[in-house]
C-alpha positions in Angstrom: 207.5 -20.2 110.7 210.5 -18.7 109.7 212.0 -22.2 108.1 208.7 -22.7 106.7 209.5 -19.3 104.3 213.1 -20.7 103.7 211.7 -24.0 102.7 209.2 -21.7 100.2 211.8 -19.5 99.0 214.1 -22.2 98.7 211.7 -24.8 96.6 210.7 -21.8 94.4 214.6 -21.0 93.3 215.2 -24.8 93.0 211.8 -24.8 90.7 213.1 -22.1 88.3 216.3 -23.5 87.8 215.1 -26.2 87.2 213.4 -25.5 84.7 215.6 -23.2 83.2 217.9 -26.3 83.4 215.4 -28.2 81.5 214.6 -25.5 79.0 218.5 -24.9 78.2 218.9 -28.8 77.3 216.2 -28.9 75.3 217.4 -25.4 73.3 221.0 -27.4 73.2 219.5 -30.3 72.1 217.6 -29.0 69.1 220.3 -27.0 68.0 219.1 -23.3 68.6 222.0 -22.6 70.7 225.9 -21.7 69.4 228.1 -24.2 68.4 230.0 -24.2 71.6 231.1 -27.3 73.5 228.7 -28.1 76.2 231.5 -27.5 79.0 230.9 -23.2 78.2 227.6 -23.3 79.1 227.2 -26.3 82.1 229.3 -28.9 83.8 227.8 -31.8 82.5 229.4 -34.1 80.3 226.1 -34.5 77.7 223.0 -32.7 77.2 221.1 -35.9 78.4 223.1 -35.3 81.7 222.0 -31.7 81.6 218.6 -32.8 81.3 218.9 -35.5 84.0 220.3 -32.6 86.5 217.1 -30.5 85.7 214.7 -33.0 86.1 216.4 -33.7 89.6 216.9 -30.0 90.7 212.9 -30.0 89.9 211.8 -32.8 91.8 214.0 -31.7 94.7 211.8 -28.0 94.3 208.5 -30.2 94.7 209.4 -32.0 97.7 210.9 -29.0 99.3 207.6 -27.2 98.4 205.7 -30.3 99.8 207.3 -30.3 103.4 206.7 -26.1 103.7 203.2 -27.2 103.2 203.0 -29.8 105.8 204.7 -27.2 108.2 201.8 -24.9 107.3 199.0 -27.6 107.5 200.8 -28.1 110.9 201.2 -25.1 112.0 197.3 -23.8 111.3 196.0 -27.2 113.1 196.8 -25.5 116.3 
């Protein structure tokens, strides 16, 4: 029970920042943010790389998500 609300906690901070992630590319992208270098705002070498880390941090929240629900499923079958 108690790594089943880790595993919830845990996919739902891996979910937003993921998508803030996502939503930062896309802003860097399209120009609304400063004329900074990429390397003040992130680690990654391009914004496609930003983008790429996003879409990874969110599919990592899904599965995490997925496995607390089988641990509930689990759990309630008993």
């Amino acid at each position: 029970m108690f790594f089943t609300r880790i595993a919830y906690v845990g996919s739902f901070f891996f979910a937003l920042f993921g998508i803030l992630q996502f939503l930062g590319a896309i802003l860097f992208m399209q120009g609304f943010m400063p004329d900074q270098p990429l390397s003040r705002y992130t680690t990654a070498p391009s914004p496609g790389a930003w983008l790429d880390h996003a879409v990874h941090t969110f599919i990592v929240a899904v599965a995490l998500g997925t496995l607390a629900e089988i641990s509930r499923s689990l759990r309630n079958q008993n």
